[in-house]
N, C-alpha and C positions, 0 to 999 in steps of 0.2 A: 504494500500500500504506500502511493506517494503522499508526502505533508507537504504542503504550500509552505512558503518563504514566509508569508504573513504570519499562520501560526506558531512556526517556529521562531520568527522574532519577539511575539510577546510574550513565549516559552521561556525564551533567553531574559527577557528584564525581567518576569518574574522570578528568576533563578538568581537574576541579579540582585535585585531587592531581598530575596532570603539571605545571600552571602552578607549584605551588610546591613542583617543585622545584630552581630555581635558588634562591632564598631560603633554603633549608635548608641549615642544616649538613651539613657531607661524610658523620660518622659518624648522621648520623640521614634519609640517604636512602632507606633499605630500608623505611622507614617509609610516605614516598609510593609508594612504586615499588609493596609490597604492598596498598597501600589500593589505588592504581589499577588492578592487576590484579586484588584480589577485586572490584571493582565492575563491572568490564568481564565477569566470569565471571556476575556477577547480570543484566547487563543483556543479554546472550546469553543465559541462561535464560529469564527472564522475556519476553525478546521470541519464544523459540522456543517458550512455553506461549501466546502469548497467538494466536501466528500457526497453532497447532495446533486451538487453542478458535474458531478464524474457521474453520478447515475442515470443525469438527464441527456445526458451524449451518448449517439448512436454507436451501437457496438460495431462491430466488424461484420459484415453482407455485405451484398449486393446494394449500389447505392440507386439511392430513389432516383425515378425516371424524371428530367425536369419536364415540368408544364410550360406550356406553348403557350402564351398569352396573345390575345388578336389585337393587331395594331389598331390605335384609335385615330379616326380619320383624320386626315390633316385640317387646317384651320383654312384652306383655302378649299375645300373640296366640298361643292354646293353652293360656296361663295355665290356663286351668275344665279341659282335658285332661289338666294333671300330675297326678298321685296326691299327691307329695310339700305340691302347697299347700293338698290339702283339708281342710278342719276336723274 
């Protein structure tokens, strides 16, 4: 299974934010604690869009037949049949 670079990034600063928090001061812990839990809540998001956008891509077949769309008629075609552009 591939992980996007997105969830791995915010994998990473919330790893970052646990590392420092032995270095932090006691009254400014809540500080990493909540950085690294909103990052881990990003990195469960973004890996749960990214792995839902892999299920919505066509797998491997035969690929679909393109559709022939009919051209729309030119903007002069009828032109001599309107009344409105007669002189």
């Amino acid at each position: 299974m591939r992980i996007g670079r997105r969830p791995l990034f915010f994998t990473a600063l919330a790893l970052l934010s646990l590392l420092l928090l032995e270095p932090t001061p006691a009254h400014l812990r809540w500080v990493n604690l909540g950085s690294a839990a909103l990052a881990m809540f990003w990195a469960v998001a973004l890996f749960l869009e990214d792995r839902s956008m892999l299920r919505s891509r066509p797998g491997p077949g035969p690929e679909p037949e393109p559709v022939e769309h009919p051209e729309p008629p030119s903007p002069s075609a009828g032109a001599e049949d309107d009344p409105s552009t007669r002189a």
